[in-house]
Residue frames relative to the residue before (quaternion, step in Angstrom):
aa qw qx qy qz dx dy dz
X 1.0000 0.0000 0.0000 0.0000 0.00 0.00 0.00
X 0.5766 -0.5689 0.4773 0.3407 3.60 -1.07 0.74
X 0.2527 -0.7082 0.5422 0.3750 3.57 -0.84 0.73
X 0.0042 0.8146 -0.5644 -0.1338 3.27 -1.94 -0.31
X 0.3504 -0.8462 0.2951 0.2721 3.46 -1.01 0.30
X 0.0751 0.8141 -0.4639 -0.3411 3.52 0.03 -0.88
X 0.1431 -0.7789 0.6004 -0.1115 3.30 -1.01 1.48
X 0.5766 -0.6835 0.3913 0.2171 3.32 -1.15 1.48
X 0.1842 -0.7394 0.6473 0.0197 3.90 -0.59 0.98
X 0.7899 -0.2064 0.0642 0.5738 3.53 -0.37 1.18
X 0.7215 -0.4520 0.3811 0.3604 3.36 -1.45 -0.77
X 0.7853 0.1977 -0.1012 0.5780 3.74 1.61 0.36
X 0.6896 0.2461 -0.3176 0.6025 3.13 1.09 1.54
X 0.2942 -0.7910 0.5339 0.0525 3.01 -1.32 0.92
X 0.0430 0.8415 -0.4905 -0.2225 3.91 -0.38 0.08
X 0.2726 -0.7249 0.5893 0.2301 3.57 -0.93 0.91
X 0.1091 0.8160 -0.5654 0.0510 3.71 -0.90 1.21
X 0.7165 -0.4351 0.5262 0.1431 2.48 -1.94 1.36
X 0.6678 -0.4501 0.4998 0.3187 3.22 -2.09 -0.25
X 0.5578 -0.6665 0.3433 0.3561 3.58 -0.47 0.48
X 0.7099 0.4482 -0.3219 0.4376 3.74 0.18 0.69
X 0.6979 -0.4636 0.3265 0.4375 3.82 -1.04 0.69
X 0.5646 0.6479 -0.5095 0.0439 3.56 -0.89 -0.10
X 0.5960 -0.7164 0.3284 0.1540 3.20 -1.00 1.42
X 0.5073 0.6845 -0.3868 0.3528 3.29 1.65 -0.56
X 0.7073 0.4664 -0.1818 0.4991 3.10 1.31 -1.95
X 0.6158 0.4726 -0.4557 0.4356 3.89 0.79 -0.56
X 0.5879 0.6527 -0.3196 0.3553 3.59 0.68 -0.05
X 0.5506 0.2339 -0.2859 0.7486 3.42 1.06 -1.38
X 0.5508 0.5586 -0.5359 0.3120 4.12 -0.43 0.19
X 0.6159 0.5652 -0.2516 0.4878 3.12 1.40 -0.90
X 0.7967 0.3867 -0.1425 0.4420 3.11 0.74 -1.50
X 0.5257 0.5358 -0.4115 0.5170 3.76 1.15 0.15
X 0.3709 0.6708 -0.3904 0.5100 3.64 1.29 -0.74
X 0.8111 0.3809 -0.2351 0.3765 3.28 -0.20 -1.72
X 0.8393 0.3993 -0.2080 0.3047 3.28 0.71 -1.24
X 0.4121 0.6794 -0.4087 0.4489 2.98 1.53 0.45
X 0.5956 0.5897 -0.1483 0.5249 3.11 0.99 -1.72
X 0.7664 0.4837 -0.2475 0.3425 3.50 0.53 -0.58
X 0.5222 0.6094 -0.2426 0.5451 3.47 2.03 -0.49
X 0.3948 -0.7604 0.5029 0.1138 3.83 1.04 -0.29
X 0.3482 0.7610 -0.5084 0.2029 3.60 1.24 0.18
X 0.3422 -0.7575 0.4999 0.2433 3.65 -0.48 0.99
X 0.5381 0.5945 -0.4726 0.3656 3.39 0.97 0.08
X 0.5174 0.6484 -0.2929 0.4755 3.61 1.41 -1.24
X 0.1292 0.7446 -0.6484 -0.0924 3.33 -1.14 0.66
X 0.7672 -0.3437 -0.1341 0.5247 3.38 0.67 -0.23
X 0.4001 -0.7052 0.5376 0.2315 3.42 -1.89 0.16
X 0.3852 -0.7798 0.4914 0.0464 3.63 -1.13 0.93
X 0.2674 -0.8086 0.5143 0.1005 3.49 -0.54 0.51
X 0.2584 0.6917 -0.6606 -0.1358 3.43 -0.64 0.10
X 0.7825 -0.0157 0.2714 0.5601 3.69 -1.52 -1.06
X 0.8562 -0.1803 0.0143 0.4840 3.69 -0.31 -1.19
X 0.6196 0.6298 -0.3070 0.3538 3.99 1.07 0.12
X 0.1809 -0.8536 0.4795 0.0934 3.57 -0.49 0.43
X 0.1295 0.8775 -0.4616 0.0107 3.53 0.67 0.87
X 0.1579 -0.8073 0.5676 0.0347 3.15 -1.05 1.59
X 0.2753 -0.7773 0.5439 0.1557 4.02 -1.07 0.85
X 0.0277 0.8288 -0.5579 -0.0331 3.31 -0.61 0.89
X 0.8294 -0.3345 0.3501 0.2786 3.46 -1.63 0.06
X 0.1713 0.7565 -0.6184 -0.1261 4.14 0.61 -0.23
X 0.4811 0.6705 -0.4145 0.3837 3.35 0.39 0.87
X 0.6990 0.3134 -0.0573 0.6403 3.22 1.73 -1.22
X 0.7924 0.0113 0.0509 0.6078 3.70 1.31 -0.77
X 0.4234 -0.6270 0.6031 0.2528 3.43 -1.69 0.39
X 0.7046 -0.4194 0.3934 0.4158 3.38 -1.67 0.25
X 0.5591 0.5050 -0.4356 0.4925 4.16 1.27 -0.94
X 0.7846 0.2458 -0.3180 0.4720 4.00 -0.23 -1.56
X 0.5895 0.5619 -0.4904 0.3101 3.60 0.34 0.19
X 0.6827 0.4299 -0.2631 0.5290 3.64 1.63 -1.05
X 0.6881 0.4294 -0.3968 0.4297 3.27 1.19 -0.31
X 0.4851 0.6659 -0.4674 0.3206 3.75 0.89 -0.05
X 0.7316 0.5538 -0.0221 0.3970 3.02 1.53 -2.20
X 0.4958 0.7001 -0.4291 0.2828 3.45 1.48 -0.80
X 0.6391 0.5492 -0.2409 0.4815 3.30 0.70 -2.10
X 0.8237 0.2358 -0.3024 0.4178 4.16 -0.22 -0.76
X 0.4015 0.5152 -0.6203 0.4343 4.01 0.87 0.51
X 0.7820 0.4426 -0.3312 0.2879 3.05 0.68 -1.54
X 0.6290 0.4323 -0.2889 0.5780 3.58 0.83 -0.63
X 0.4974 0.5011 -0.5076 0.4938 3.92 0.56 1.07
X 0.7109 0.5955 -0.1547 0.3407 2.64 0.60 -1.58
X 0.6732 0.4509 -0.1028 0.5770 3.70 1.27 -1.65
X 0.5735 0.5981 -0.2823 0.4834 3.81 1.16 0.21
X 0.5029 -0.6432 0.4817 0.3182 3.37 -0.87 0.98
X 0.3521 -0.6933 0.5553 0.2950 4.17 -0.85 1.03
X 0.6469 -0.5459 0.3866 0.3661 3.91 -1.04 1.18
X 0.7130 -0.4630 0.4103 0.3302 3.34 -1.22 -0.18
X 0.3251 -0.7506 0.4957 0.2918 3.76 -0.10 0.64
X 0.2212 -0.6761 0.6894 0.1367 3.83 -1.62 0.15
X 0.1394 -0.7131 0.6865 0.0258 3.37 -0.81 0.66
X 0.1147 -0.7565 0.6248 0.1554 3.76 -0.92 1.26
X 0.4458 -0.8020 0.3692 0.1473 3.39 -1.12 0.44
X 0.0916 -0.9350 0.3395 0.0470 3.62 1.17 1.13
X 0.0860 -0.7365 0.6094 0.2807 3.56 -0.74 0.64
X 0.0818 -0.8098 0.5808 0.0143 3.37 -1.72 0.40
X 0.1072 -0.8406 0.5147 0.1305 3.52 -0.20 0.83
X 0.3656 -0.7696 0.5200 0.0610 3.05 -1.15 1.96
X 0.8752 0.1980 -0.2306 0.3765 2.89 -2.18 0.88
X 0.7842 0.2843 -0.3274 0.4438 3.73 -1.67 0.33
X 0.8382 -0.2041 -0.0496 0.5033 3.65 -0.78 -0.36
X 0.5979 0.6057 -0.3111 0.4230 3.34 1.24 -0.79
X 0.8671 -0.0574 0.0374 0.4934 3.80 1.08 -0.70
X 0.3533 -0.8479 0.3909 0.0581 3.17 0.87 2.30
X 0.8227 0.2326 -0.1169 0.5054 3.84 0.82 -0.84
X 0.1890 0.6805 -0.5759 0.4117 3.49 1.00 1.31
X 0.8274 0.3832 -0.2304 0.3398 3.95 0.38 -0.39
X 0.4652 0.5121 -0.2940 0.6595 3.18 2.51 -0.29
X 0.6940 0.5225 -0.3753 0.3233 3.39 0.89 -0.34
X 0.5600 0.6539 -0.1478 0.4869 2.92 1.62 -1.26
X 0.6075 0.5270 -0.2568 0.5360 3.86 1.34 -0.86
X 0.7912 0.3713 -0.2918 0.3887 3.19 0.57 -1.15
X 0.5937 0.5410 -0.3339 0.4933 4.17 1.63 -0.10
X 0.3074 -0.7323 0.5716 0.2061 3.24 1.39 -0.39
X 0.5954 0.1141 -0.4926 0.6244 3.27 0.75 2.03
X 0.6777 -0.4259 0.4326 0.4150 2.48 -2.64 0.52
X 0.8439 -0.3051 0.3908 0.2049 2.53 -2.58 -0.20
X 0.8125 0.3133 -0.2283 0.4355 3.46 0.95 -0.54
X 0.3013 0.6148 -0.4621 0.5636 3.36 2.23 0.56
X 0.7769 0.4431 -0.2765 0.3516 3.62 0.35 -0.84
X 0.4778 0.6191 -0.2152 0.5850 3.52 1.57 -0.70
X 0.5968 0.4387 -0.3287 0.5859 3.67 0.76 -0.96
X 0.6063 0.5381 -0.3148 0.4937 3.89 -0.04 -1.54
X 0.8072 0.3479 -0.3206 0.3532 3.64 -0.14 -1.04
X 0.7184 0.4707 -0.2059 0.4689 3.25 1.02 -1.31
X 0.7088 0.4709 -0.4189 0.3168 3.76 0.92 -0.36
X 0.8268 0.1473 -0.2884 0.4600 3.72 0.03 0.63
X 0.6652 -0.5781 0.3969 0.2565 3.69 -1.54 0.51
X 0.0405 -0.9075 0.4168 0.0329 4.14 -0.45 0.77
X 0.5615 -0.7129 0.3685 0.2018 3.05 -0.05 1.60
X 0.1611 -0.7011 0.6559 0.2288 3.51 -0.73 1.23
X 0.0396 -0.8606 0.5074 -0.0161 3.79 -1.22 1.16
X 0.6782 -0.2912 -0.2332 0.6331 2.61 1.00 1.71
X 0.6964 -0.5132 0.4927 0.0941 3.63 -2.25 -0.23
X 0.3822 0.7036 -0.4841 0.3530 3.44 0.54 0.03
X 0.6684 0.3982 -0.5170 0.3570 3.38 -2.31 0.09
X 0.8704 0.0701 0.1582 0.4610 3.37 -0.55 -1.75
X 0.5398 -0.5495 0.4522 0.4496 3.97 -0.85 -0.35
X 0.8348 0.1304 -0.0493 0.5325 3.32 -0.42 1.34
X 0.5563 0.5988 -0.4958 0.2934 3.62 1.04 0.14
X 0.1089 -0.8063 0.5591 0.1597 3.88 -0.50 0.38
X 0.4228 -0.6290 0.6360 0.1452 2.87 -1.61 1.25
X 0.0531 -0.7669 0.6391 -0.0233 3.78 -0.81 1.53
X 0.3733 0.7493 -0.5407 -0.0824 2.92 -1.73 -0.02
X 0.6003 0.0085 -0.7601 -0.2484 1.76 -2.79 -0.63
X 0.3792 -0.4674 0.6535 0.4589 3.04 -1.65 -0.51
X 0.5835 -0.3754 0.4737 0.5425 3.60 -1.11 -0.28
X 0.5290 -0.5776 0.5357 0.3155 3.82 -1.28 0.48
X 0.5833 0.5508 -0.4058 0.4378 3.96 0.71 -0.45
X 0.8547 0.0527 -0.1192 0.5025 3.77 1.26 -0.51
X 0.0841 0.8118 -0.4312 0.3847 2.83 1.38 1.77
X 0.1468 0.9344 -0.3094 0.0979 3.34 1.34 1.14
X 0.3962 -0.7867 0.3080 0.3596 4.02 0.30 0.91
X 0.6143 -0.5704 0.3195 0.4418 3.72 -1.05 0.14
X 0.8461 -0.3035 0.3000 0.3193 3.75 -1.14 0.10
X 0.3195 -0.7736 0.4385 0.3273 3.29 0.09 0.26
X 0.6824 0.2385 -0.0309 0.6903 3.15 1.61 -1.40
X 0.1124 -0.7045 0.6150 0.3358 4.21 -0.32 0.96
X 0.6372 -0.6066 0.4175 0.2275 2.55 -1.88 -0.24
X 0.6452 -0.5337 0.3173 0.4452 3.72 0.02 0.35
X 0.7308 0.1012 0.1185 0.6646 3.54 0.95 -1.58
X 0.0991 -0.6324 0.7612 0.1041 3.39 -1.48 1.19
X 0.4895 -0.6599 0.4367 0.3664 3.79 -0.71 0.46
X 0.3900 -0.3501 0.5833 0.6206 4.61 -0.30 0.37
X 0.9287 0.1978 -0.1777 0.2585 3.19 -2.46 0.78
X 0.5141 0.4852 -0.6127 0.3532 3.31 0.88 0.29
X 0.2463 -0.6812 0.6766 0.1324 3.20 -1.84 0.47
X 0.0908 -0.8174 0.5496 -0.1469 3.43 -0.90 1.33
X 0.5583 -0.5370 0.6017 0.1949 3.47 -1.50 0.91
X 0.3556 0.6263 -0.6937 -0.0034 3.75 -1.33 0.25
X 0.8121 0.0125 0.0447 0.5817 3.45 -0.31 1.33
X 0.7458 -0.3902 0.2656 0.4701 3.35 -1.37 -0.21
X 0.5713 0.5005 -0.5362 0.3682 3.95 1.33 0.06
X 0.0959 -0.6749 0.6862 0.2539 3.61 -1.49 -0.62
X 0.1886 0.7583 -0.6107 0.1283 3.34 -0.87 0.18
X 0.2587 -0.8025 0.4880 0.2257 3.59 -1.40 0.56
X 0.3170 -0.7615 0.3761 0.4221 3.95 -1.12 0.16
X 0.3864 -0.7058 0.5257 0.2759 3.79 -1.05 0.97
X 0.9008 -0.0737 -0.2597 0.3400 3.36 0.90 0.99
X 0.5779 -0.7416 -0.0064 0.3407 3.92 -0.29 0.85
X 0.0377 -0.8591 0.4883 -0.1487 3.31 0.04 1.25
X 0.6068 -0.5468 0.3385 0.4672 3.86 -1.37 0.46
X 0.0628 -0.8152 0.5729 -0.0579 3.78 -1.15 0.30
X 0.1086 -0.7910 0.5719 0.1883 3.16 -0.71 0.43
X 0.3440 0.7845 -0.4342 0.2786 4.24 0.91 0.79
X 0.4396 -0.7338 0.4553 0.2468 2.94 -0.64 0.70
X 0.2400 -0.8781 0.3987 0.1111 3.52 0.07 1.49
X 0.1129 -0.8817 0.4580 -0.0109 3.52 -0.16 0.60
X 0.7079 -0.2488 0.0805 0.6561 3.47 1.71 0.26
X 0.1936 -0.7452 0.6060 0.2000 3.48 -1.61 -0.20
X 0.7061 -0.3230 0.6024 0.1849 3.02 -2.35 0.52
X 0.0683 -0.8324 0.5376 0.1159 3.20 -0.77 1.30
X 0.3779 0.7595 -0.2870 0.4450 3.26 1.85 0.69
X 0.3163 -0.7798 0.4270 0.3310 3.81 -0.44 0.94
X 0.2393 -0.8006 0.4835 0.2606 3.65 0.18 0.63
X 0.7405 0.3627 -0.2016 0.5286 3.74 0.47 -1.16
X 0.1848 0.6998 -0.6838 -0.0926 3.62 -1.94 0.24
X 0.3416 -0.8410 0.3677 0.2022 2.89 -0.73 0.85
X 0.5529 0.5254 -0.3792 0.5239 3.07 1.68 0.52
X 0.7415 0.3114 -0.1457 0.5761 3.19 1.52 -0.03
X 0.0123 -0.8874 0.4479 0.1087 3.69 1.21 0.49
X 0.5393 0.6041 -0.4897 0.3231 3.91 0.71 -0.81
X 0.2870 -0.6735 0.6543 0.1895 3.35 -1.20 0.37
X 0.5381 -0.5718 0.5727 0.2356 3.36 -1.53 1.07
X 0.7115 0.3895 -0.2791 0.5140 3.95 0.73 -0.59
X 0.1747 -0.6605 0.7244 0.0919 4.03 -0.60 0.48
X 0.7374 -0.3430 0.4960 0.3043 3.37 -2.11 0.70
X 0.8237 0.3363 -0.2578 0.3768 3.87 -0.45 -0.08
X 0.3580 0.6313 -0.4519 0.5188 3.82 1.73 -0.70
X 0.0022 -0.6834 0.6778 0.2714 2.33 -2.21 -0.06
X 0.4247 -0.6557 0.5349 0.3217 3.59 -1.04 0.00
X 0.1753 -0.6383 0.7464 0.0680 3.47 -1.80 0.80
X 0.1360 -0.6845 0.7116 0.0808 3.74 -0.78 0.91
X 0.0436 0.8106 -0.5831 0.0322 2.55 -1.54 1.12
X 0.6307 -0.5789 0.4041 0.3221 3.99 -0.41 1.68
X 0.3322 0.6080 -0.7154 -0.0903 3.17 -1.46 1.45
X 0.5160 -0.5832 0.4523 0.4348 3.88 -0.64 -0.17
X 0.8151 -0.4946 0.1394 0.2676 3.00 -1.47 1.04
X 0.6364 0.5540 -0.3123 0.4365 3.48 1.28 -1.08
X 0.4337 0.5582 -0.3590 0.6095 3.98 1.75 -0.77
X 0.8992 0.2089 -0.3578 0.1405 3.51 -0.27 -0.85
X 0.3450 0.7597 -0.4039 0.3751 3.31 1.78 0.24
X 0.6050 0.6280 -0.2391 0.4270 2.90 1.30 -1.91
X 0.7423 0.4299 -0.2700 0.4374 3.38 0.22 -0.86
X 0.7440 0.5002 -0.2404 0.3721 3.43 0.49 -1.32
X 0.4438 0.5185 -0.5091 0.5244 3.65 1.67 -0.01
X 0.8890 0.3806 -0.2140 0.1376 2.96 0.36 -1.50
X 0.4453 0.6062 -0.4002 0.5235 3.48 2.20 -0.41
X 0.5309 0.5894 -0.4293 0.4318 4.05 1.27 -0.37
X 0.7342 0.5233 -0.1881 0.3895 3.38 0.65 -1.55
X 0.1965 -0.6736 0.5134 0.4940 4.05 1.74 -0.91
X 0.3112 0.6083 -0.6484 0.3358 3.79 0.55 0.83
X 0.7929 0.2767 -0.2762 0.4673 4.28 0.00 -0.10
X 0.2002 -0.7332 0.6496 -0.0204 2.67 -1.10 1.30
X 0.5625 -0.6527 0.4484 0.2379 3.56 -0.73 1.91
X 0.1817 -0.7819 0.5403 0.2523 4.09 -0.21 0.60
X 0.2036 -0.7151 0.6673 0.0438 3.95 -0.63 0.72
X 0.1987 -0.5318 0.8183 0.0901 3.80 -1.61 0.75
X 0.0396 -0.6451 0.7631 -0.0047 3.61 -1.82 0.46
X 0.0065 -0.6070 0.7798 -0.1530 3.86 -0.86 1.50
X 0.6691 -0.4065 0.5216 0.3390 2.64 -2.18 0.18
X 0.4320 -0.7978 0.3298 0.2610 3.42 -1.08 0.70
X 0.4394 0.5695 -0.4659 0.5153 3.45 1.51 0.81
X 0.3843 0.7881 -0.3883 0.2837 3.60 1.63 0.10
């Protein structure tokens, strides 16, 4: 069994952690302890955080301490943990690479020491766990990229990222659902409106993952009328999640 700890975070939160280092196995049962917390209804719980390998939960110190809280929580990690993880979903994202859509697709391509459509290939060949939400509404933190186009952030961001770019920082990738400053290395965009604010839920949850897949510019219009119009419908795969 993965180890873990749980260690007191001020005086009204707790964080359950993982080993120090990325791994999707452990962001998974993280996920799925999430739930099963969430699923117990403890009025003391108010909320719970995700990151990569931590699970920080806030609670009432009014109703409970950091001890009857770890001892409440101990027993249902452990019975997560000893539980089969749900079936995974994989969303399928288009994104048209490079030129206006992805300004830092040829610095990226320099710094891997390949062309532009070597780097397009890399991105698009494999699926990247979204481990957790944070920054923006609805941005996800994915990964890995391959290490060959494991390209660091800006030195200097940029003021404006356009909604839908999608962008390299390091071994994460991930895209913004709307246009804000950034320092990522943008490498194209989603011609899909990710964020409303009349509709804030995202269609993608902490444990999904996304596959991007390359169309040219005349495709991403095509779509973006129609993801405007609620004519496209985002296509999603679901395997087991040892898949």
């Amino acid at each position: 069994m993965t180890s873990y700890q749980i260690i007191s975070v001020g005086d009204q939160a707790l964080a359950i952690e993982f080993a120090n280092r990325i791994d999707p196995v452990v962001n998974r049962h993280l996920q799925q302890i999430g739930r099963y917390i969430l699923k117990q209804h403890l009025s003391a719980v108010k909320t719970i955080i995700p990151a990569y390998r931590t699970l920080t939960v806030t609670f009432d110190g009014g109703q409970t301490s950091f001890e009857e809280l770890k001892d409440q929580l101990e027993p249902l990690i452990e019975k997560s943990m000893n539980a089969p993880l749900p079936p995974s979903k994989t969303w399928l994202i288009p994104v048209c690479y490079g030129g206006k859509y992805g300004p830092d697709l040829e610095d990226v391509a320099r710094f891997a020491g390949l062309s532009t459509a070597e780097v397009i290939k890399e991105h698009t060949a494999q699926s990247y766990l979204i481990y957790f939400l944070g920054f923006l509404p609805g941005f996800a933190y994915m990964g890995s990229v391959d290490q060959k186009i494991a390209m660091p952030r800006l030195e200097q961001p940029r003021l404006e990222i356009p909604a839908g770019s999608v962008g390299i920082a390091g071994e994460q990738t991930g895209f913004y659902p709307v246009a804000s400053p950034g320092g990522w290395r943008i490498i194209g965009q989603t011609p899909l409106k990710l964020y409303d604010e009349k509709n804030p839920a995202s269609f993608y949850h902490a444990g999904d993952s996304v596959k991007f897949f390359a169309v040219d510019e005349e495709e991403f219009q095509k779509i973006q009328l129609a993801d405007r119009l609620g004519k496209y419908q985002v296509k999603a795969v679901t395997s087991d999640a040892d898949d």
